[in-house]
C-alpha positions in Angstrom: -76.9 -2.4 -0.1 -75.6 -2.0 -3.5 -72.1 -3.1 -4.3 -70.5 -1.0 -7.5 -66.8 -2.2 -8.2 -65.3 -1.5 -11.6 -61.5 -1.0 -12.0 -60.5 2.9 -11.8 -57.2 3.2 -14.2 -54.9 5.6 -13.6 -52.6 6.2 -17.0 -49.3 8.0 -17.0 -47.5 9.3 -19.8 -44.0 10.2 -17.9 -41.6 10.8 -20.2 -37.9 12.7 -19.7 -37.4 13.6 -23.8 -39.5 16.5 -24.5 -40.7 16.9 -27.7 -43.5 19.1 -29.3 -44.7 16.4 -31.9 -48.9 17.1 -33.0 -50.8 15.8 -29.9 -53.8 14.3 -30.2 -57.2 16.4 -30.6 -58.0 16.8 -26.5 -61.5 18.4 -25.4 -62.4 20.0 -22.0 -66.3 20.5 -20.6 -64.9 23.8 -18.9 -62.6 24.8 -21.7 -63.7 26.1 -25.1 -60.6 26.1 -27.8 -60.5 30.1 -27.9 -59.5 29.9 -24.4 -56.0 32.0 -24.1 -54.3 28.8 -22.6 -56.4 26.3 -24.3 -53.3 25.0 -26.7 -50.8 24.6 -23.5 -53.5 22.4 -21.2 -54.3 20.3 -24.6 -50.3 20.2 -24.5 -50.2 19.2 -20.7 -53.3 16.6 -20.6 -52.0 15.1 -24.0 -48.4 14.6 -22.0 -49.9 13.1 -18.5 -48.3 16.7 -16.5 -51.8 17.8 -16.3 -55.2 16.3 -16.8 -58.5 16.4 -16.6 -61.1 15.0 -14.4 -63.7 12.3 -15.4 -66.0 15.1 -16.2 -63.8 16.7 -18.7 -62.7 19.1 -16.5 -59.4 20.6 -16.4 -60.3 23.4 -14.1 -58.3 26.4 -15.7 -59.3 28.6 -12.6 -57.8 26.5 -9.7 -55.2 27.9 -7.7 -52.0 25.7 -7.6 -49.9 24.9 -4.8 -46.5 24.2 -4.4 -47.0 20.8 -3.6 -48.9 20.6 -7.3 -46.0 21.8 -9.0 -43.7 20.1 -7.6 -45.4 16.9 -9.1 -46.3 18.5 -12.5 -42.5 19.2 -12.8 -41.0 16.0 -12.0 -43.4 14.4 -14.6 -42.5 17.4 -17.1 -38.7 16.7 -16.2 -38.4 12.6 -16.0 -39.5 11.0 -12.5 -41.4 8.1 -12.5 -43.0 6.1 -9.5 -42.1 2.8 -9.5 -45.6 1.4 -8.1 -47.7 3.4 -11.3 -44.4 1.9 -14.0 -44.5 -1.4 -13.7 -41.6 -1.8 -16.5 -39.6 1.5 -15.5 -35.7 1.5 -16.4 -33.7 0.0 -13.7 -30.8 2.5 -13.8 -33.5 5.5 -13.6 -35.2 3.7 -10.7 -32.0 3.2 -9.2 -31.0 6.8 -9.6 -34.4 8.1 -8.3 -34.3 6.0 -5.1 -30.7 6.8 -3.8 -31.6 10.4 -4.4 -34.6 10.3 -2.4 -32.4 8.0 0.3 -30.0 11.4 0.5 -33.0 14.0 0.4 -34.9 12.3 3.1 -33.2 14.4 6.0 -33.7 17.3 4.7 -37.4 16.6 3.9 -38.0 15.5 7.8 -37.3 18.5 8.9 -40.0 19.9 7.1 -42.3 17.0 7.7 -41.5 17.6 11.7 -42.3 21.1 11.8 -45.7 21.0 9.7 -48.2 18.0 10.4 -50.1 19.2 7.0 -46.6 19.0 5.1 -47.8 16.8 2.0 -45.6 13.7 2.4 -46.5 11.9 -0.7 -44.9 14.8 -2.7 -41.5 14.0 -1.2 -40.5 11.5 -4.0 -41.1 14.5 -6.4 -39.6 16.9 -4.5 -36.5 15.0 -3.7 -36.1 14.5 -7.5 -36.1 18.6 -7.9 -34.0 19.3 -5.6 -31.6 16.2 -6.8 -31.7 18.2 -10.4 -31.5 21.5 -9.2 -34.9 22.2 -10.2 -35.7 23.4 -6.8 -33.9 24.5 -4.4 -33.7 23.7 -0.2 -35.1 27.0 0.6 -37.5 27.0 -1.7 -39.3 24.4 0.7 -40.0 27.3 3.2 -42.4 28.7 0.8 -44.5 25.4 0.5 -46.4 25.8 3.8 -47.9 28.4 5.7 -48.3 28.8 9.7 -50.9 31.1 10.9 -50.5 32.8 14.8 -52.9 31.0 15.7 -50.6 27.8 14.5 -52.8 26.6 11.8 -51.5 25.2 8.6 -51.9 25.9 5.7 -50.5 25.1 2.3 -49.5 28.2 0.4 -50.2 29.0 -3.3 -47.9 29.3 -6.2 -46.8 32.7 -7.2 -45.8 33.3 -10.4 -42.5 34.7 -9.8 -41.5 31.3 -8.2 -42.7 29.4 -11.0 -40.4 31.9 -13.5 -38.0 30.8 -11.2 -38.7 26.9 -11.3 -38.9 26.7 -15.1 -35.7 29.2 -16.2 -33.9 26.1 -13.8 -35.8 23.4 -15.6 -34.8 25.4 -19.3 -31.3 25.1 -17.9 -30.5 28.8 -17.9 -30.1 29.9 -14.3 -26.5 30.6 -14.3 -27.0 32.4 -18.2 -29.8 34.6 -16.3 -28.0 35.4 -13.4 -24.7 36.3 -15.3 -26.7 38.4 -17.9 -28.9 40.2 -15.0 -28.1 43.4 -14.9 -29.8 44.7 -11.9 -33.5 45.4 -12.6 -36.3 44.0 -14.3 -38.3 45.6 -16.6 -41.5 45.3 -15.3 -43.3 48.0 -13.2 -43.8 45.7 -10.0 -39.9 45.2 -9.9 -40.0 46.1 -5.8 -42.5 43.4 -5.5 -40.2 40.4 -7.1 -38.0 39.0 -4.9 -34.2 39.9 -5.3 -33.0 36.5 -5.9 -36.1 35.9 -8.2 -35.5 38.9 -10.5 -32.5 37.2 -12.7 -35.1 34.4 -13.5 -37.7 36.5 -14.5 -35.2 39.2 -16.4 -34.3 35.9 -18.5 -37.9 34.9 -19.4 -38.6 38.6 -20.4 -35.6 38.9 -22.4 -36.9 35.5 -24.0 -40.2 36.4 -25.0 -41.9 33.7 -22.5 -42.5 36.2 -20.0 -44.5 39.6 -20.6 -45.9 42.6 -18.4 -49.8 43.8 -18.7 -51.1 47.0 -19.4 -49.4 48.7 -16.7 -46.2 47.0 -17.3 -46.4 44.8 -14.1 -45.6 41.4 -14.4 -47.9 40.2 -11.4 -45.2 39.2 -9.0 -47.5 37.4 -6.8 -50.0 37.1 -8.7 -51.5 33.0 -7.4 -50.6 31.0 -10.3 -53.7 29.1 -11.7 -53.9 25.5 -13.6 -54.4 27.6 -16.8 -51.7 30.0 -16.2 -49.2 27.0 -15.0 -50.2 25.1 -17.9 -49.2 28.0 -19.9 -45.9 28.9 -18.7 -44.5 25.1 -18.3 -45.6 24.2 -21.9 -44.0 27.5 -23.1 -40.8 26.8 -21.3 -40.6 23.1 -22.1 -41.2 24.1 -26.1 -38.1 26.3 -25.6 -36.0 24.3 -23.8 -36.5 21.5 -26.9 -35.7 24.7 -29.1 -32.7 25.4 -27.3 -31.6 21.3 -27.3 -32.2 20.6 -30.9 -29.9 23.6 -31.5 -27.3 23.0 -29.5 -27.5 19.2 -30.6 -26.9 20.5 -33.9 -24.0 22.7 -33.3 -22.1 20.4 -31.1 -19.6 17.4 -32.3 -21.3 14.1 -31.9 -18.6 12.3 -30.0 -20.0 10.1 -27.8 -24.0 8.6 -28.4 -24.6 10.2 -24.5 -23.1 13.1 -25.2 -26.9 13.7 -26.6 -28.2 13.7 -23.5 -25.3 15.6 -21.1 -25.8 19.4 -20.2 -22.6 20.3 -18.6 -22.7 23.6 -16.9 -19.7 23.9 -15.1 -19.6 26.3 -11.6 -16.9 28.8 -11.7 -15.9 29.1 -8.6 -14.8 26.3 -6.2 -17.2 25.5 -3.4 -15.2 25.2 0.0 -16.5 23.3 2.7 -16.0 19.6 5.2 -16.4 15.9 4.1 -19.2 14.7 6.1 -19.9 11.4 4.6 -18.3 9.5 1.6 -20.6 6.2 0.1 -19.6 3.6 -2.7 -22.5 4.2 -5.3 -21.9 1.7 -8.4 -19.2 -0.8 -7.9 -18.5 -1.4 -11.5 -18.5 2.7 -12.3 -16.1 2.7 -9.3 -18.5 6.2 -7.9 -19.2 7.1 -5.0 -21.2 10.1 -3.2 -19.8 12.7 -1.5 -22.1 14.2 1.0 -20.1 17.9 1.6 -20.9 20.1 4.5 -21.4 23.9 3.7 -21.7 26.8 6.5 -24.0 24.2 8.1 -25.6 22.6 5.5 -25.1 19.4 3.4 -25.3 18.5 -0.4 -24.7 15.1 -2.0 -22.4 15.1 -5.2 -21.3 12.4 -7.3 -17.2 11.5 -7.7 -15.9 9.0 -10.2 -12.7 7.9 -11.5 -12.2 11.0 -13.3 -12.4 13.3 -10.3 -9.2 14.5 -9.4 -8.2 14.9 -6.0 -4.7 17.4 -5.2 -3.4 18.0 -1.9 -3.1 21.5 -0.3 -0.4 21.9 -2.1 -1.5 20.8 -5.9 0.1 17.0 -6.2 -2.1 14.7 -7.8 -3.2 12.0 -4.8 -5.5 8.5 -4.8 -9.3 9.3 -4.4 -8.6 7.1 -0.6 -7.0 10.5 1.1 -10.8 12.5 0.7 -12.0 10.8 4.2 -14.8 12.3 6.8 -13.7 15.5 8.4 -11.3 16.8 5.4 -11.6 20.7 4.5 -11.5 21.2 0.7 -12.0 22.9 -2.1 -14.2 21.0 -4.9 -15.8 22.0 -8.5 -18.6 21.0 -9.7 -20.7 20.8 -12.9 -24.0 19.0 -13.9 -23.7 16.2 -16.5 -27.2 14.5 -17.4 -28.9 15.7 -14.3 -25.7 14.8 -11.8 -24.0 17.0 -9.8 -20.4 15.6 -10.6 -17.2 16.7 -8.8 -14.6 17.7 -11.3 -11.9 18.3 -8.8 -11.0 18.2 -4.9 -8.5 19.6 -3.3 -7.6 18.9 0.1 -6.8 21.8 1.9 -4.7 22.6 5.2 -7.1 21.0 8.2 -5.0 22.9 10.6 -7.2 26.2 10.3 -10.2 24.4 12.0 -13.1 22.2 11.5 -13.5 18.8 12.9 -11.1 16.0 11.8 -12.4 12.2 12.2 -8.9 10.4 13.8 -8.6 7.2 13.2 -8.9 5.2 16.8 -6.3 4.4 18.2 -7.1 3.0 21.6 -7.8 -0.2 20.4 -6.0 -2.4 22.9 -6.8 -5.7 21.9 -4.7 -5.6 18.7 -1.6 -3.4 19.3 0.5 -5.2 16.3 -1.8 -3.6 13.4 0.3 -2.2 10.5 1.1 1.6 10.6 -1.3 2.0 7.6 -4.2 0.5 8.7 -7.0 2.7 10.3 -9.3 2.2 12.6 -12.9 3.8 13.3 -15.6 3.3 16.8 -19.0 3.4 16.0 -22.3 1.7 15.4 -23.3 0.1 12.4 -25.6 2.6 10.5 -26.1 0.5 6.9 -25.0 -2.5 5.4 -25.1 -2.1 1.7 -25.6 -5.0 -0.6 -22.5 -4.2 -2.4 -20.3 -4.8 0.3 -20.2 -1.9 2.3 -20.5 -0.8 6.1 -21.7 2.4 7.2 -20.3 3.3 10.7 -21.8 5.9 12.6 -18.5 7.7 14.6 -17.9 10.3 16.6 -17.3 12.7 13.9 -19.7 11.6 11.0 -20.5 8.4 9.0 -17.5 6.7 7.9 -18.2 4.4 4.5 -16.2 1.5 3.2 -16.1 -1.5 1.1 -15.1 -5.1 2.3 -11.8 -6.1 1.1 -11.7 -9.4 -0.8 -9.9 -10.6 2.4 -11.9 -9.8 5.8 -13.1 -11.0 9.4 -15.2 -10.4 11.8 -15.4 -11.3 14.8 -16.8 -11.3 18.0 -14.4 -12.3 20.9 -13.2 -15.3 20.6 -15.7 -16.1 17.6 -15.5 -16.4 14.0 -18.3 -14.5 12.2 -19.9 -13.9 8.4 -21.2 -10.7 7.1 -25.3 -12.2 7.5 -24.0 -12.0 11.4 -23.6 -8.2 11.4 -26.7 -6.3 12.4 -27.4 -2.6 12.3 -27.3 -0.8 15.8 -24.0 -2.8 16.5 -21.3 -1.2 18.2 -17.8 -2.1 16.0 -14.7 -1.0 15.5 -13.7 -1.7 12.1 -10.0 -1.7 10.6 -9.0 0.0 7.2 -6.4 -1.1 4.5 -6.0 0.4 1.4 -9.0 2.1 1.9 -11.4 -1.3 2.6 -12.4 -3.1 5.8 -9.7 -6.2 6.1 -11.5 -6.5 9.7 -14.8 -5.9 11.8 -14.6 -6.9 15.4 -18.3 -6.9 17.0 -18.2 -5.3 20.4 -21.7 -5.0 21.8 -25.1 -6.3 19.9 -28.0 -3.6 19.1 -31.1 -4.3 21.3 -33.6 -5.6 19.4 -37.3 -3.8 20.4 -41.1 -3.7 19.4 -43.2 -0.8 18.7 -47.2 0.0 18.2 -48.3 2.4 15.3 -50.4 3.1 12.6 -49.8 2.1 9.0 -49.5 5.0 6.4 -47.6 3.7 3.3 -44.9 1.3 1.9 -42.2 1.7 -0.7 -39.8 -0.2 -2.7 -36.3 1.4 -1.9 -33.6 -1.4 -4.0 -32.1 -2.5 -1.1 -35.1 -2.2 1.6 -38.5 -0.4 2.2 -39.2 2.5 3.1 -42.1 2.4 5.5 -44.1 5.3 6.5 -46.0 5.3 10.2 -47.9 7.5 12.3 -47.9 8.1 16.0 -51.2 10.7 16.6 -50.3 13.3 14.0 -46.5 12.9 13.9 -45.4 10.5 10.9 -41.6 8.6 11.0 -40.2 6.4 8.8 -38.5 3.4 9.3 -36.3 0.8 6.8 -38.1 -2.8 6.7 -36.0 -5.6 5.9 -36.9 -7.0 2.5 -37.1 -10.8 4.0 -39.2 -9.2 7.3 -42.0 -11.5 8.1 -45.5 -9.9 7.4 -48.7 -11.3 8.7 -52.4 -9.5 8.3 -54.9 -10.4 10.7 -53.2 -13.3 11.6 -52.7 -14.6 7.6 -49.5 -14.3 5.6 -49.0 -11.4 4.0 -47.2 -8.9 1.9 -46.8 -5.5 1.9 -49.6 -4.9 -1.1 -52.2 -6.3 1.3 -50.9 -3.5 4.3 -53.8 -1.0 4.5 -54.3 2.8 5.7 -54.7 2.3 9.0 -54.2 -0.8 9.7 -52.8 -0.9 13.5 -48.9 -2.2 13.0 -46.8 -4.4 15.9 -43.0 -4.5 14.8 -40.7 -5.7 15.6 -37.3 -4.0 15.1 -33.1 -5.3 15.1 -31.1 -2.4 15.1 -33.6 0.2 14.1 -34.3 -2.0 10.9 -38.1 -3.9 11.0 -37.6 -7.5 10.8 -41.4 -8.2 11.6 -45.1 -6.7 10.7 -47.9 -7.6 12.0 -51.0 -5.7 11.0 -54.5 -5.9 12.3 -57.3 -4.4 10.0 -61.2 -4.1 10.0 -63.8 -3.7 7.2 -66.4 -1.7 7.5 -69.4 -0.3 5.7 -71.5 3.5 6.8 -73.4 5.7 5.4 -73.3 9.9 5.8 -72.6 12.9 4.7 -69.5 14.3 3.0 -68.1 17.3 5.6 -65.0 18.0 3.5 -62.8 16.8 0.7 -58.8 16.8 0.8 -57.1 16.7 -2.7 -53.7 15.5 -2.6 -51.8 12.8 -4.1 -53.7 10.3 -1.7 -56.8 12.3 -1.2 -59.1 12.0 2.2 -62.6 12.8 2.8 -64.4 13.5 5.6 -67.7 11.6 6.4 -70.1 12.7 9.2 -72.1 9.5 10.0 -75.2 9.3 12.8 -72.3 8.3 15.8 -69.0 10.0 14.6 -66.8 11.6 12.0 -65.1 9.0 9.5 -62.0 10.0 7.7 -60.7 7.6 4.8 -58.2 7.4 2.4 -58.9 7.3 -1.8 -56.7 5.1 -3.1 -56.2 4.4 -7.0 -58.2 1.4 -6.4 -61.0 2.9 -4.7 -64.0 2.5 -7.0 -66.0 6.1 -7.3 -69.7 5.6 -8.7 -72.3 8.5 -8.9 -75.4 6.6 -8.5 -77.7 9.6 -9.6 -75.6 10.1 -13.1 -75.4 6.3 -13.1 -71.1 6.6 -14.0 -67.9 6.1 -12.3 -66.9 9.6 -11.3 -63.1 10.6 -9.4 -62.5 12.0 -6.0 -62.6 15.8 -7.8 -66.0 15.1 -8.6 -67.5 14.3 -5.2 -69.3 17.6 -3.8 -69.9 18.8 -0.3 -72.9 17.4 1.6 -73.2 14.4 -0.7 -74.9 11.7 0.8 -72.6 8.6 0.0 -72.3 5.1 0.7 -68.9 3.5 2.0 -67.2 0.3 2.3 -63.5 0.3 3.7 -60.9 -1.8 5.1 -59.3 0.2 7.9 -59.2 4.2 7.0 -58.6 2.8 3.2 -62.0 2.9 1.0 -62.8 -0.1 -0.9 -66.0 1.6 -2.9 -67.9 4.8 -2.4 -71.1 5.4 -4.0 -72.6 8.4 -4.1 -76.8 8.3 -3.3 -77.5 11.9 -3.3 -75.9 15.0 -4.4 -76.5 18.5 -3.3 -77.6 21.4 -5.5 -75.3 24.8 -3.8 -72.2 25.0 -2.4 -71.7 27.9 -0.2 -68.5 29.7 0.8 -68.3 31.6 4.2 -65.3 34.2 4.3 -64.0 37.9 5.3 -63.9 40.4 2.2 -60.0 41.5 1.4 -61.0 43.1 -1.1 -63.7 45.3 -3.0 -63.4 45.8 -6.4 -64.3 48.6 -8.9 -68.1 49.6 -8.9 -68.2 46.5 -6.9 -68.0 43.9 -9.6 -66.5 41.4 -7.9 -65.1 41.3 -4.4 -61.7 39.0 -3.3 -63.0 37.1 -0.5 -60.5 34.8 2.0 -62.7 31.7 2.7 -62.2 29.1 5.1 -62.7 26.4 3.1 -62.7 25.5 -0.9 -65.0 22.5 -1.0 -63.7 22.3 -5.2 -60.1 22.5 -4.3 -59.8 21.4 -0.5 -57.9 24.3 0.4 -58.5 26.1 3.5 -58.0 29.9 4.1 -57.4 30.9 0.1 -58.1 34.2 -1.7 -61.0 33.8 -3.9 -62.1 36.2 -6.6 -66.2 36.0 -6.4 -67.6 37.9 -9.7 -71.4 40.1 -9.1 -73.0 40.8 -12.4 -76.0 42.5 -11.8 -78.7 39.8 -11.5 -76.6 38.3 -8.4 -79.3 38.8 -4.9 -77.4 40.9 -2.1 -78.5 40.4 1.3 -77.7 43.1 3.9 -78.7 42.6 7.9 -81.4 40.1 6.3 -82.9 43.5 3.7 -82.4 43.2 0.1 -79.2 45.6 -0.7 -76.9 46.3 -3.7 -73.6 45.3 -4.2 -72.0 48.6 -3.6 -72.9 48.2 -0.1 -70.5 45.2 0.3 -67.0 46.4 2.2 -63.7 45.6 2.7 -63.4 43.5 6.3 -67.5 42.0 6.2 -67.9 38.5 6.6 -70.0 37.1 3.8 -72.1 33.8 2.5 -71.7 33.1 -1.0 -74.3 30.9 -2.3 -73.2 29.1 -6.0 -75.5 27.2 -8.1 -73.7 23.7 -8.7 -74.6 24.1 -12.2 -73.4 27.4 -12.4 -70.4 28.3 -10.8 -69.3 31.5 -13.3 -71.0 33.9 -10.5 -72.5 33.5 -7.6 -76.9 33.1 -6.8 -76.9 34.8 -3.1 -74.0 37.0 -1.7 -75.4 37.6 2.0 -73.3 40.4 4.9 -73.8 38.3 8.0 -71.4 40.5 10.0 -70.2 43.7 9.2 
């Protein structure tokens, strides 16, 4: 058996300063430079927000999901992942990982309710929402349940992506204050209400134009060319539009560069339901505000000011869980800050946290100090104690001068564990006392390893139960073996079978048991995501694995390392892995069609091409998508097994399109099998 190992490099170029300097000369097998979008996907592949394959191919015709975007975006817009840069800024990473820490309710939700949900997107998608670049109900649109409860993901439209990219330009609140009620375009009934001030804007801009009809193609499914084209033209604006105002405004401050402040008129009313120390020396902290129902962090810092109901001036200490106010808020560099908080009347409703005051071990406290029941939810490495009450999390800081105890006993801070019921006492708004009144259980659990991250404080480790995935917070000193060896979490595999070991719902112990193995089959299907799986039917079973950037691809008939985009359909390939993660795949034979099986949706004009739904895209991985299928002429109809025309194709027959891998412009063979 032949072994082929050679190291597959993956190279980002993620940037958050947009500029439209001369990009290098960039080529594409499937692209010639007349192409309408050719100068935009040089633009993209040249930048690291969109690139080719090994092959050269950037696949202009692709259908993108929501998913995609979401990670062309963040790369357009600044995120980077801290396993692909090494060297990455320590204040972005910072800034990246406590958003995702505050998205990652919001994104279970989602991740409960769809299996298929693509969980490696969350890191991206966090960062959108955490700029305002997407927005939480935009996440309904990303998948798509069938009655029969099949998932699929859905398809970009392109009056979502207007919508992403007038937020990424920085002009929503400009578009929806100009808007005056209709769009331009023909289709108007067809774009969404709260979509049409985003598209109004791009029209009025120039970056956003109707056909021959005048429609703009509401839903038209946004392609790799098309988003390629409408993210480079709204990127080259939004450098326009920064180099002006850069020019035009008084250079104050060197950040003052880098700050787009766009303040919200109107104050947003709603409940404290969490407040969290975020930078001791900045003296921030978040304020996690509760909405009709829902919750958004914000930043405060020393100059937010805080007025009581009725307008004095009063110490940042009085905004406390369960307070009704009224805040403001505008975006500086990407940060939702609060300019101002007022603390309104709580006497009109909502739920106030009381500070406890059953505590009758210590009846000789000060009149000032507070008191809070709970159980330990975090222990921050600055100092603060998270304490899950009654009404909501309660955050504060250690005082200089503090205990804790536990009954007669003397305790430090390494003694505290999450899961622990306390009551903690307050003092000039910091814990002067923690007294330790029942010990979380500590418990083991069985699962399967999916993924491990680096979250500052902790990691953030992904399992899977069947096909329900949970994540859990892993102590960064938690003892790690791998079939029986030491280990770290780099040698953790895909499937690996995981025994932990768990003190107050933190993991203080892994151990992972993993198996290599080597088969040989026949690809069945191919998953493209941001950890891509394929399907392998073998002589006993059905093998899925995992591609990893380390996985080593080699074509064995071209005699070159190929990607994961490049392996087709009934390949025969060769495959050693450790658990479900593959170590090497070569490829020993390749097949010469691929053939779609579907339901016509639609026929069109004279028959020249036909929209077919097919259940399953073998080039993208999709399942259930709209493809259009062009028929010159020379393309062989079958009908009922006779030799037909293509007129006789209709709307509703199920149909076998057979493609000629080496040319997939228009289908060889469109056979009816069922009318």
């Amino acid at each position: 058996m032949r072994k082929h190992y050679s190291k597959l490099l993956l190279t980002f170029s993620l940037v958050g300063i947009m500029s439209v300097n001369v990009f290098g000369a960039v080529t594409f097998t499937d692209v010639k430079e007349n192409h309408w979008a050719y100068t935009a996907m040089s633009y993209m592949q040249d930048k690291g927000y969109m690139t080719k394959n090994s092959s050269g191919e950037f696949a202009p015709t692709q259908e993108v999901t929501y998913f995609e975007v979401a990670e062309v975006l963040a790369k357009a817009t600044g995120y980077q992942d801290e396993l692909v840069i090494k060297d990455m800024d320590p204040t972005l990473k910072k800034q990246i990982a406590e958003n995702y820490e505050a998205k990652k309710p919001l994104l279970k939700t989602y991740m409960d309710k769809y299996s298929a949900w693509e969980t490696r997107c969350n890191e991206e998608i966090a960062y959108l929402l955490g700029r305002g670049y997407l927005k939480e109900e935009d996440l309904s649109r990303f998948m798509i349940k069938s009655a029969e409860g099949k998932e699929f993901k859905n398809t970009l439209t392109k009056q979502d992506l207007a919508a992403f990219l007038v937020r990424v330009i920085g002009k929503e609140v400009t578009a929806k204050e100009k808007y005056t009620g209709k769009t331009k375009f023909t289709d108007n009934d067809l774009i969404r209400e709260e979509n049409r001030p985003h598209v109004a804007y791009l029209s009025e801009i120039g970056l956003l134009n109707g056909d021959a009809k005048g429609n703009m193609g509401a839903n038209t499914k946004v392609t790799r060319a098309l988003c390629a084209q409408m993210t480079y033209s709204a990127l080259v604006y939004k450098e326009k539009l920064d180099k002006e105002e850069a020019a035009n405004k008084p250079q104050t401050k060197p950040e003052d560069n880098t700050s787009s402040t766009t303040p919200d008129a109107a104050a947003i009313k709603g409940k404290i339901n969490k407040v969290v120390p975020k930078n001791n020396a900045a003296n921030e902290n978040y304020v996690l505000l509760e909405v009709n129902g829902k919750t958004t962090f914000y930043t405060a810092n020393p100059s937010t000011k805080v007025t009581n109901a009725s307008g004095q001036v009063v110490d940042f200490s009085k905004v406390t869980v369960g307070e009704n106010v009224a805040v403001t808020v505008a975006k500086e560099n990407g940060i939702e800050l609060i300019k101002t908080i007022q603390l309104l009347d709580n006497t009109t409703g909502g739920t106030t946290t009381t500070p406890d005051t059953s505590d009758k071990e210590d009846t000789t406290e000060d009149t000032e100090t507070m008191r809070y029941l709970g159980d330990v939810e975090n222990i921050g490495r600055s100092g603060s104690i998270s304490v899950s009450t009654n009404a909501g999390i309660v955050t504060y800081l250690l005082a200089d001068q503090y205990s804790i105890v536990e009954g007669t006993k003397t305790l430090t801070l390494e003694d505290l564990s999450v899961g622990d019921r306390v009551r903690i006492y307050i003092e000039d708004n910091k814990i002067v006392k923690v007294n330790i009144l029942a010990r979380a259980q500590v418990n083991e659990t069985e699962a399967e390893f999916v993924r491990i991250a680096n979250r500052v404080t902790s990691y953030s480790l992904t399992i899977a139960d069947g096909t329900k995935e949970s994540i859990l917070e892993v102590d960064l000193a938690a003892d790690i073996t791998r079939n029986g060896k030491v280990a770290n979490v780099q040698d953790l595999r895909m499937g690996d079978t995981l025994k932990l070991e768990m003190d107050g719902g933190v993991v203080t112990s892994i151990e992972a048991t993993g198996e290599e193995s080597s088969f040989v089959g026949t690809v069945e299907s191919v998953i493209l995501s941001s950890t891509p799986q394929i399907a392998i039917k073998t002589k006993n079973d059905l093998k899925i694995i995992n591609i990893t950037k380390n996985t080593d691809i080699y074509d064995a008939t071209s005699r070159k390392d190929i990607t994961v985009r490049d392996i087709l359909l009934n390949a025969r390939v060769e495959v050693i892995a450790d658990s479900s993660e593959a170590l090497s795949i070569v490829v020993k034979e390749v097949p010469t069609e691929m053939v779609y099986t579907g339901t016509v949706e639609n026929v069109g004009p004279s028959a020249k091409y036909i929209d077919v739904l097919v259940d399953y895209d073998e080039l993208t991985g999709e399942s259930k998508v709209l493809k259009r299928i062009e028929i010159p002429t020379q393309v062989e109809i079958i009908v009922e097994g006779q030799a037909s025309y293509r007129n006789q194709i209709k709307k509703g027959n199920k149909v076998e399109v057979t493609y000629n891998y080496n040319n997939l412009s228009y289908p060889e063979i469109i056979e009816v099998i069922k009318k």
